[in-house]
mmCIF file of the N, C-alpha and C atoms, coordinates in Angstrom:
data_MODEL
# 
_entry.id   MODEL 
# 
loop_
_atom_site.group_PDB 
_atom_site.id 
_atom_site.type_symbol 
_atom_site.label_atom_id 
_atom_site.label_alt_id 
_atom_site.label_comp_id 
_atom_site.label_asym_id 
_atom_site.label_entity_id 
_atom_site.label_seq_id 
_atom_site.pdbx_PDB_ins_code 
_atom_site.Cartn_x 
_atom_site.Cartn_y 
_atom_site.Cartn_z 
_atom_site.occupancy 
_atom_site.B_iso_or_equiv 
_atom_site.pdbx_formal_charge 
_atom_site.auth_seq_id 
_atom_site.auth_comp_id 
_atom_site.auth_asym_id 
_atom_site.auth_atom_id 
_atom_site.pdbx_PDB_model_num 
ATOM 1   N N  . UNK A 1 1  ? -0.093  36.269  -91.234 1.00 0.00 ? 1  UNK A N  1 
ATOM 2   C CA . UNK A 1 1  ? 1.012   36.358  -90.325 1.00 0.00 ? 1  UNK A CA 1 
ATOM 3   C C  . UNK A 1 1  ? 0.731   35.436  -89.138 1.00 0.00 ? 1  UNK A C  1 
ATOM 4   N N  . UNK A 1 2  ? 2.138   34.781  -89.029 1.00 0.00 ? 2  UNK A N  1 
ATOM 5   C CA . UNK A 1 2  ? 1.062   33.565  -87.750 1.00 0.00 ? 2  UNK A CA 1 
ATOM 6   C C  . UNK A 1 2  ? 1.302   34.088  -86.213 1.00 0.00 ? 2  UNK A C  1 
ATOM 7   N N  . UNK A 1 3  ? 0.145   33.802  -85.513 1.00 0.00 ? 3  UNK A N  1 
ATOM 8   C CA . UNK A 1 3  ? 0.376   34.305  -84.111 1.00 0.00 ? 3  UNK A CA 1 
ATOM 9   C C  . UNK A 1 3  ? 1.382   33.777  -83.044 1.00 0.00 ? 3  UNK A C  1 
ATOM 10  N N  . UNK A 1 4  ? 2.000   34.471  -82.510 1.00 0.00 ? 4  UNK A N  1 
ATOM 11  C CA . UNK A 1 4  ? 2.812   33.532  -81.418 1.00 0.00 ? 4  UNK A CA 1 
ATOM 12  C C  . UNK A 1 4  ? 2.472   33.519  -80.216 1.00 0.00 ? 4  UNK A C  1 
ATOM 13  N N  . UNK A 1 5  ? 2.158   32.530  -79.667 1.00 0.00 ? 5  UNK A N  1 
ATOM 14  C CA . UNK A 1 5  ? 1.818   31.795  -78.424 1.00 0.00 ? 5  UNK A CA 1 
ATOM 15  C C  . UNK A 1 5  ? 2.742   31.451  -77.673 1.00 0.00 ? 5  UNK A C  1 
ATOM 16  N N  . UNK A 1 6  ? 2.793   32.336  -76.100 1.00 0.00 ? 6  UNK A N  1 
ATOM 17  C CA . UNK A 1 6  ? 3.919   31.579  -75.469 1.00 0.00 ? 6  UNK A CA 1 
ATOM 18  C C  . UNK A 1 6  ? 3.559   30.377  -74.902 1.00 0.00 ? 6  UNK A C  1 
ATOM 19  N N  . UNK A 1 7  ? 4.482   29.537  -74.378 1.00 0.00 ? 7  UNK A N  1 
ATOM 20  C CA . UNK A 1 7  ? 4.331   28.321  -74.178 1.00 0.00 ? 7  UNK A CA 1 
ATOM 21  C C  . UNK A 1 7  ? 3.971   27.953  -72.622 1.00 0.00 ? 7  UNK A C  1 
ATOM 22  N N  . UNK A 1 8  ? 3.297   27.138  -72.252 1.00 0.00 ? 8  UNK A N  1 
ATOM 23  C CA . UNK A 1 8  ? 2.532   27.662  -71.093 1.00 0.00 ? 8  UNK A CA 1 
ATOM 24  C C  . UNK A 1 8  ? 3.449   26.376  -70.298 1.00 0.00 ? 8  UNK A C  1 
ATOM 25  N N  . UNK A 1 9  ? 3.435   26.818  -69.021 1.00 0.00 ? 9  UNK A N  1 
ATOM 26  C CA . UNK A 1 9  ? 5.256   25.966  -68.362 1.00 0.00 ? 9  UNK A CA 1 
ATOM 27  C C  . UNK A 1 9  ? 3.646   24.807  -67.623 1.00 0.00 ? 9  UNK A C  1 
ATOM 28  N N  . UNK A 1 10 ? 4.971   23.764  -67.477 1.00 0.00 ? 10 UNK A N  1 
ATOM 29  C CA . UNK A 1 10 ? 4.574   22.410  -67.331 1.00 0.00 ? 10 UNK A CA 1 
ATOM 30  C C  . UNK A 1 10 ? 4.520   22.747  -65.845 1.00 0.00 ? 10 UNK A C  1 
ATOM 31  N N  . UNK A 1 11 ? 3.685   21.301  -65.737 1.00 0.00 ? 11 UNK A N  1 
ATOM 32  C CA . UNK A 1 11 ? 3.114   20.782  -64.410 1.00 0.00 ? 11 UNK A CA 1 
ATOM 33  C C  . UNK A 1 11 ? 4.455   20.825  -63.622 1.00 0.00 ? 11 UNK A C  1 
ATOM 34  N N  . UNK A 1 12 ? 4.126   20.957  -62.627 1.00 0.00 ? 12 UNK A N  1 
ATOM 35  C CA . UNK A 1 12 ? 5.570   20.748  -61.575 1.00 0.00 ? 12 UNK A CA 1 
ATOM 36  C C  . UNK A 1 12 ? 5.089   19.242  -60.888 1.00 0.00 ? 12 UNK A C  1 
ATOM 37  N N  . UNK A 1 13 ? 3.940   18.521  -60.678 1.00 0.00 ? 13 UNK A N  1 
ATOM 38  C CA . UNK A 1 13 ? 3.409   18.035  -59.796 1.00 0.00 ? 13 UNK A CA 1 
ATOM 39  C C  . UNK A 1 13 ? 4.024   16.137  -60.901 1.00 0.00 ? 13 UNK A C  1 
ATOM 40  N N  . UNK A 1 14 ? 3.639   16.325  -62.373 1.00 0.00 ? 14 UNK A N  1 
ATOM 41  C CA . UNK A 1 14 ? 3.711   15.216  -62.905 1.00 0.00 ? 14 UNK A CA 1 
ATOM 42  C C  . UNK A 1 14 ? 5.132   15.574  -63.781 1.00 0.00 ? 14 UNK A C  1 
ATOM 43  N N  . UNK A 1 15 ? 5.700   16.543  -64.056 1.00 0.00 ? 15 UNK A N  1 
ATOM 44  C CA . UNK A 1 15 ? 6.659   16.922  -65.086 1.00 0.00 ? 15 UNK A CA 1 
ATOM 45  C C  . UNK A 1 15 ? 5.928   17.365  -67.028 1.00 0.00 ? 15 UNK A C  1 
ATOM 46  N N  . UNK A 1 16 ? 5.057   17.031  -66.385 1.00 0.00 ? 16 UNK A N  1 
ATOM 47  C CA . UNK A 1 16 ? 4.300   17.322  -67.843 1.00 0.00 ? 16 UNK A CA 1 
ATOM 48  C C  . UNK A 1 16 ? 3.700   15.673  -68.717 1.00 0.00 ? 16 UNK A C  1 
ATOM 49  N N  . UNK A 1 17 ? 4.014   14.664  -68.324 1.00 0.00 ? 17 UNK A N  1 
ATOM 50  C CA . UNK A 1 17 ? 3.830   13.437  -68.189 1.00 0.00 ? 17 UNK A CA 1 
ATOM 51  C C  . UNK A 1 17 ? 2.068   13.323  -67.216 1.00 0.00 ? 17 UNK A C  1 
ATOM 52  N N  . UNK A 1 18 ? 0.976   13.741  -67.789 1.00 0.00 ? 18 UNK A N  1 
ATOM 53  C CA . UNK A 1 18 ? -0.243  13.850  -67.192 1.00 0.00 ? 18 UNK A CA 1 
ATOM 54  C C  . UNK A 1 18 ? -1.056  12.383  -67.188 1.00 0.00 ? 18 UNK A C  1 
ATOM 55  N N  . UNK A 1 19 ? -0.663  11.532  -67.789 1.00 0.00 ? 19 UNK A N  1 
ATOM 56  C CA . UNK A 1 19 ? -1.606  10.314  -67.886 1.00 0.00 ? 19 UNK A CA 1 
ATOM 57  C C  . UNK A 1 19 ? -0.741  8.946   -68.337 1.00 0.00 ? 19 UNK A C  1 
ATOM 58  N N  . UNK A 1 20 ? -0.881  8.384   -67.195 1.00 0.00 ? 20 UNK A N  1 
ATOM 59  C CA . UNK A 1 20 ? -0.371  7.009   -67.002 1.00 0.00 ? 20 UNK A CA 1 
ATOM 60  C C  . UNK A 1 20 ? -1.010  6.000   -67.030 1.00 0.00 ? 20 UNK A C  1 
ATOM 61  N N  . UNK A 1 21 ? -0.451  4.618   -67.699 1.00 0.00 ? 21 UNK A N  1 
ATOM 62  C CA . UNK A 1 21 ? -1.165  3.570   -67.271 1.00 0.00 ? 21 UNK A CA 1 
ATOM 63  C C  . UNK A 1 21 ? -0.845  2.127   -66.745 1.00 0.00 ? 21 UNK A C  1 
ATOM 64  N N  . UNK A 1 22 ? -1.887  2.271   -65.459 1.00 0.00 ? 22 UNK A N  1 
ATOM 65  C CA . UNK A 1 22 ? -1.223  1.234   -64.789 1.00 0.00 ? 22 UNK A CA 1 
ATOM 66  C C  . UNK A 1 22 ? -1.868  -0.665  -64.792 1.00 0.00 ? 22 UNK A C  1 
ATOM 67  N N  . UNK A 1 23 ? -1.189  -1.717  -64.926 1.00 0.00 ? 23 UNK A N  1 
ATOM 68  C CA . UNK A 1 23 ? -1.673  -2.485  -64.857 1.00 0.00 ? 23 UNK A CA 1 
ATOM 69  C C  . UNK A 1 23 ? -2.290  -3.103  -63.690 1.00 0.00 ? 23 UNK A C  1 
ATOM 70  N N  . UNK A 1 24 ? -3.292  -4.058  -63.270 1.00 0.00 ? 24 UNK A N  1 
ATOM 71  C CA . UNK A 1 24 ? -4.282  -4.296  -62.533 1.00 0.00 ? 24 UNK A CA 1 
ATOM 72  C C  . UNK A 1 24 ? -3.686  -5.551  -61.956 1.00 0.00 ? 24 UNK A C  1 
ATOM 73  N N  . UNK A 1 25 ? -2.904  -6.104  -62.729 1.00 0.00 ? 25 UNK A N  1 
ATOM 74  C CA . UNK A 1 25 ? -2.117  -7.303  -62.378 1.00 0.00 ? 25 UNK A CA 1 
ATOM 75  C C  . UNK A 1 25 ? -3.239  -8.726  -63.182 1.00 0.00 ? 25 UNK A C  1 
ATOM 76  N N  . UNK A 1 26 ? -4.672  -8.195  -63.099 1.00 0.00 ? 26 UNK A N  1 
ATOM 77  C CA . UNK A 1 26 ? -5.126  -9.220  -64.214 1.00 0.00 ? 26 UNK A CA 1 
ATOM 78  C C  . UNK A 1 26 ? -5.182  -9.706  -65.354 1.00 0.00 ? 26 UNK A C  1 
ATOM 79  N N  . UNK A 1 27 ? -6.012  -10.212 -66.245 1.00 0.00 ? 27 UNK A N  1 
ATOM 80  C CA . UNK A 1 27 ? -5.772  -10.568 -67.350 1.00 0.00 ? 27 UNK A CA 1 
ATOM 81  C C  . UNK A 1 27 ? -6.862  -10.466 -68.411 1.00 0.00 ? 27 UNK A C  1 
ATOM 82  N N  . UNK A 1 28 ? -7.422  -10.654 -69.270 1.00 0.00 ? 28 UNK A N  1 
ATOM 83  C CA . UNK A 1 28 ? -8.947  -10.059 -69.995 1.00 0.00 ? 28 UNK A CA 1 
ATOM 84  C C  . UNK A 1 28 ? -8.813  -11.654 -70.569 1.00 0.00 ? 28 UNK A C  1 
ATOM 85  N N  . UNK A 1 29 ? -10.034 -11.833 -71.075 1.00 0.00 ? 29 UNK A N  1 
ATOM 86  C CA . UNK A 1 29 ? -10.004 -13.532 -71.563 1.00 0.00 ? 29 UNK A CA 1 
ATOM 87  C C  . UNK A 1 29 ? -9.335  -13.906 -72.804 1.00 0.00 ? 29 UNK A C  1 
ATOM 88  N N  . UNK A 1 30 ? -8.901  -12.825 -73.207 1.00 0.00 ? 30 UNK A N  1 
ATOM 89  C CA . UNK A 1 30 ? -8.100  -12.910 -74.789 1.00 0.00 ? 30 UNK A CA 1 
ATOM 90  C C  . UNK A 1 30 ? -6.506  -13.181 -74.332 1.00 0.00 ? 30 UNK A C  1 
ATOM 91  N N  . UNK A 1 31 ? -6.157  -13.132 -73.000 1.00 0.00 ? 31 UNK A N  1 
ATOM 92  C CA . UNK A 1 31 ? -5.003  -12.781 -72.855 1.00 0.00 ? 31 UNK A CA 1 
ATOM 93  C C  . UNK A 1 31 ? -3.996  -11.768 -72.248 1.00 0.00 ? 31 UNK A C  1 
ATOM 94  N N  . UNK A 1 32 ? -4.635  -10.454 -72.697 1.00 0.00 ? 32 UNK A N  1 
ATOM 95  C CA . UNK A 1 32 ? -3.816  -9.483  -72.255 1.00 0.00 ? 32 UNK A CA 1 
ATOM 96  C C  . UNK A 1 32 ? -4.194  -8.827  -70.716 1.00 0.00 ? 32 UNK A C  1 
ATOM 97  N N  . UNK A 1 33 ? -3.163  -7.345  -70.862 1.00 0.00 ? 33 UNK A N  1 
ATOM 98  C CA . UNK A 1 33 ? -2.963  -7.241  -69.194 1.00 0.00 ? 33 UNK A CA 1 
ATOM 99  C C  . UNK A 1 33 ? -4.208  -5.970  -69.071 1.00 0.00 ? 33 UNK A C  1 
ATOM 100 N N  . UNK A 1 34 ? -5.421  -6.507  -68.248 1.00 0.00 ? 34 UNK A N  1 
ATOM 101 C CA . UNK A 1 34 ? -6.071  -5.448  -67.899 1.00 0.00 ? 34 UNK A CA 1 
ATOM 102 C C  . UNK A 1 34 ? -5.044  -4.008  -67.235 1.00 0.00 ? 34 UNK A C  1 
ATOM 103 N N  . UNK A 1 35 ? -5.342  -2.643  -68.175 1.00 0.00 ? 35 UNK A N  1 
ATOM 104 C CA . UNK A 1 35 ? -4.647  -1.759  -67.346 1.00 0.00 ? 35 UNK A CA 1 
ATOM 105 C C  . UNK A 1 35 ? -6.322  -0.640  -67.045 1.00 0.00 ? 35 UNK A C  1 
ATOM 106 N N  . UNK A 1 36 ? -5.463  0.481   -66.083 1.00 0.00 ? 36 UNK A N  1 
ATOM 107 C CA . UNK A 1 36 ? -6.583  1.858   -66.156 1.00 0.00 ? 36 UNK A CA 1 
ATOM 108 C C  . UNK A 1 36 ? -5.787  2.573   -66.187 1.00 0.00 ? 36 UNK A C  1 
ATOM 109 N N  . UNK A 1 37 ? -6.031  3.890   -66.236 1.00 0.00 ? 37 UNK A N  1 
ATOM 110 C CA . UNK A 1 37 ? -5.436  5.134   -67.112 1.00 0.00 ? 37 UNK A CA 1 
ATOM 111 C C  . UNK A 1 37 ? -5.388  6.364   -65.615 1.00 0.00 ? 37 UNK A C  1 
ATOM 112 N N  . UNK A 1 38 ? -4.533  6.784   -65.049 1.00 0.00 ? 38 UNK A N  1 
ATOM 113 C CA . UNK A 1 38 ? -4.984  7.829   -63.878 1.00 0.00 ? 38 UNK A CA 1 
ATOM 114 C C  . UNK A 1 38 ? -4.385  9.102   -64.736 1.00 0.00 ? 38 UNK A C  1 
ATOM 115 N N  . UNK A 1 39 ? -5.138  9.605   -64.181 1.00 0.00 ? 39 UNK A N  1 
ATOM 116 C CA . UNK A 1 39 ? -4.680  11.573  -64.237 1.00 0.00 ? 39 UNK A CA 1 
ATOM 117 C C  . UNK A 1 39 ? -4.160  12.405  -63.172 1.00 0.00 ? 39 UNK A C  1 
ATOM 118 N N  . UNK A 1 40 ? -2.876  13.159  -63.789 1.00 0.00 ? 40 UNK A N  1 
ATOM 119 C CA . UNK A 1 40 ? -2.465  13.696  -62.874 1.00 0.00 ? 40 UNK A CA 1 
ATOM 120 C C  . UNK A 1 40 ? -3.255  14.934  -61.892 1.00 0.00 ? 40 UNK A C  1 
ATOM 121 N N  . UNK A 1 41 ? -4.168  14.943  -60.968 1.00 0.00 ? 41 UNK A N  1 
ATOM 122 C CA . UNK A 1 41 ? -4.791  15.749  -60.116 1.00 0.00 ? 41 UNK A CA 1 
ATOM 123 C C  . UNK A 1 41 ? -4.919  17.287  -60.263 1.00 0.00 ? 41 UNK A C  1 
ATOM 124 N N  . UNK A 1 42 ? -3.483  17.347  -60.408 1.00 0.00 ? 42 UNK A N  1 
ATOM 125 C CA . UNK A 1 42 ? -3.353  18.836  -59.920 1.00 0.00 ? 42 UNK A CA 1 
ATOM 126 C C  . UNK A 1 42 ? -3.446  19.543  -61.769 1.00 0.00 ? 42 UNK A C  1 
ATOM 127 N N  . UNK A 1 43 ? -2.651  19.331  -62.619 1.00 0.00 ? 43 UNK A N  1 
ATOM 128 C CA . UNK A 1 43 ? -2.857  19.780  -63.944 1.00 0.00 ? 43 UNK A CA 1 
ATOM 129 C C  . UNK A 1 43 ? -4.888  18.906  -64.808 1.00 0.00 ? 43 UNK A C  1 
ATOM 130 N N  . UNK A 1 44 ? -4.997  18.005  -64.019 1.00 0.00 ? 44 UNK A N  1 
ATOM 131 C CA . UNK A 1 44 ? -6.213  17.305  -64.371 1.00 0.00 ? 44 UNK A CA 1 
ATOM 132 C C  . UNK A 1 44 ? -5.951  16.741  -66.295 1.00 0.00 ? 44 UNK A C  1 
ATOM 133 N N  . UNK A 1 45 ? -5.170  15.914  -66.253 1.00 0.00 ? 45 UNK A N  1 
ATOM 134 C CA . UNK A 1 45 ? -4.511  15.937  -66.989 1.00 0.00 ? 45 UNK A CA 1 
ATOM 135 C C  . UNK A 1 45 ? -3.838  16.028  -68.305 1.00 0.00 ? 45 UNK A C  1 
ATOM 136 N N  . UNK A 1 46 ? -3.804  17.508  -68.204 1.00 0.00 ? 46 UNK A N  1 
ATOM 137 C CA . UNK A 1 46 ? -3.041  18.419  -69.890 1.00 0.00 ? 46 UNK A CA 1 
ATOM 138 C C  . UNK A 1 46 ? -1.820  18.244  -69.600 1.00 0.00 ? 46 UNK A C  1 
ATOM 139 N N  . UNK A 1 47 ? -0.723  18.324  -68.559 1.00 0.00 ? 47 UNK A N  1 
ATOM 140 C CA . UNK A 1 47 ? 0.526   18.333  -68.767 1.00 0.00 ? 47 UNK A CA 1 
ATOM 141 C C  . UNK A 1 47 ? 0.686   19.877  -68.270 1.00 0.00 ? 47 UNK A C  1 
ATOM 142 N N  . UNK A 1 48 ? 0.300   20.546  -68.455 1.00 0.00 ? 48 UNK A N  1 
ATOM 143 C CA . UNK A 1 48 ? 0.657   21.942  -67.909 1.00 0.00 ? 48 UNK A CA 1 
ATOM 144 C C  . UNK A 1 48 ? 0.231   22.970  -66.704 1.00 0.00 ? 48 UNK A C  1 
ATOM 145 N N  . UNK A 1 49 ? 0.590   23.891  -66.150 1.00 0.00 ? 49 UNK A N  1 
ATOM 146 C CA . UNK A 1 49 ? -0.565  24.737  -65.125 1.00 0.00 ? 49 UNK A CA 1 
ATOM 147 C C  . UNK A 1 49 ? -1.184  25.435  -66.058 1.00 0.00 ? 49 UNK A C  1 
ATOM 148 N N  . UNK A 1 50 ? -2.149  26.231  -65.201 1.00 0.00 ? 50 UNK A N  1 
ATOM 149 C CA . UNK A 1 50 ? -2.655  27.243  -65.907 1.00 0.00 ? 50 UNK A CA 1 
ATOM 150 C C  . UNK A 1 50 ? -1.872  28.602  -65.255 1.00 0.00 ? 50 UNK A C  1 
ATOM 151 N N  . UNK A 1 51 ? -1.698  29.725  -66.770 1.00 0.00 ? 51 UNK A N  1 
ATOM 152 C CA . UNK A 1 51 ? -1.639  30.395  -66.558 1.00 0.00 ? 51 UNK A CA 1 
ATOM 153 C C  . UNK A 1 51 ? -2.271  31.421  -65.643 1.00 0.00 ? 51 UNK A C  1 
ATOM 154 N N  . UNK A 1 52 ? -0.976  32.367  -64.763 1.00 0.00 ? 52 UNK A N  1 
ATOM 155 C CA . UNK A 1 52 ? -1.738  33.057  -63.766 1.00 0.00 ? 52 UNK A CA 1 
ATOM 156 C C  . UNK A 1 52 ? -2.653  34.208  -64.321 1.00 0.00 ? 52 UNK A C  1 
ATOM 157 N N  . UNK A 1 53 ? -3.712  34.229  -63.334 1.00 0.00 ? 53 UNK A N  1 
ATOM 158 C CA . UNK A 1 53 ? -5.220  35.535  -63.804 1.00 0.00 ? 53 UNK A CA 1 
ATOM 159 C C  . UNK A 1 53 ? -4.537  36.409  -62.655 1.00 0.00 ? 53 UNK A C  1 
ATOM 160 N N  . UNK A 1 54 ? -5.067  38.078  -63.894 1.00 0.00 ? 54 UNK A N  1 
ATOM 161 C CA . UNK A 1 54 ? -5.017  38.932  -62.989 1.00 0.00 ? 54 UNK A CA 1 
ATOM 162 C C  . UNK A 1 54 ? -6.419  38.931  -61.844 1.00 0.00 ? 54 UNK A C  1 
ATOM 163 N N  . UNK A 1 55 ? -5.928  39.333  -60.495 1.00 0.00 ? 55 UNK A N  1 
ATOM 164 C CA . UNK A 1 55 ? -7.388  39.344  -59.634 1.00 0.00 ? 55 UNK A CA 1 
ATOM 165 C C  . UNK A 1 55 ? -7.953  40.600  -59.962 1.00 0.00 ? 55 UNK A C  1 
ATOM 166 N N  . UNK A 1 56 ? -8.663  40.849  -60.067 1.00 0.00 ? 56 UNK A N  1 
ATOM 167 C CA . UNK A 1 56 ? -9.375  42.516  -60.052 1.00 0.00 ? 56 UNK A CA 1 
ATOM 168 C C  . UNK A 1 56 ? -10.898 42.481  -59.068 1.00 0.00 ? 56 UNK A C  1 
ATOM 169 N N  . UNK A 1 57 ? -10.720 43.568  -58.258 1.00 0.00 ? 57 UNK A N  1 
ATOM 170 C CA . UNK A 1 57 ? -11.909 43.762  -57.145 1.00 0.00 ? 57 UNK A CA 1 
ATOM 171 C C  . UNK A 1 57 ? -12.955 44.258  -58.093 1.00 0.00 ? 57 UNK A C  1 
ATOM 172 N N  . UNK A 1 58 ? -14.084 43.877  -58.148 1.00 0.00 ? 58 UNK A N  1 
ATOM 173 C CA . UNK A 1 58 ? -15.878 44.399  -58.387 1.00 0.00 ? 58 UNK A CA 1 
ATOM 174 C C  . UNK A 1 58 ? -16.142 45.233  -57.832 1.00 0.00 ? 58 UNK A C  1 
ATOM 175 N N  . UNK A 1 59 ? -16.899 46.030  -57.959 1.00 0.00 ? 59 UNK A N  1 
ATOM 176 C CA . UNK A 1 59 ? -16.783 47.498  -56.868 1.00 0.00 ? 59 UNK A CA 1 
ATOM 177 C C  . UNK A 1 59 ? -16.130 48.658  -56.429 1.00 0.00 ? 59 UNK A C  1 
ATOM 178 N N  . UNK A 1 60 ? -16.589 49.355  -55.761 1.00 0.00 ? 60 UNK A N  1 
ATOM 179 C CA . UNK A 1 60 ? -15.613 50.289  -55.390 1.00 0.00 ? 60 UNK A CA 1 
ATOM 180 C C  . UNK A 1 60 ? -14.665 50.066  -53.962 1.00 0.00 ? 60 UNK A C  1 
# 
C-alpha cells in the first residue's frame, strides 16, 4: 500500500526555484561562458521550508 506524503510548501524567499546560474561575463579557452551556481540562503537550496517542529520543554 503506498504511503502518502504531504507535500512540503515551497520557499517563499526563491519560489521554489533554489539554484541559479549566473554568468561571470568571461569566457573559458574553448569558448564558452564561464558561469557559478548560487543557492538560495534561506531554503539552502531544496526549493522548500522545512516543516514546522513541535517545541517541547526537557524537564519539569
Amino acid at each position: 500500500m503506498p504511503q502518502h506524503i504531504r507535500p512540503r510548501p515551497i520557499c517563499g524567499h526563491c519560489d521554489g526555484f533554489p539554484t541559479v546560474t549566473i554568468t561571470t561575463g568571461t569566457r573559458t579557452p574553448n569558448g564558452q561562458r564561464q558561469t557559478i551556481a548560487a543557492h538560495c540562503p534561506a531554503c539552502r537550496g531544496t526549493g522548500h521550508t522545512s516543516t514546522a517542529r513541535a517545541h517541547t520543554r526537557i524537564g519539569a
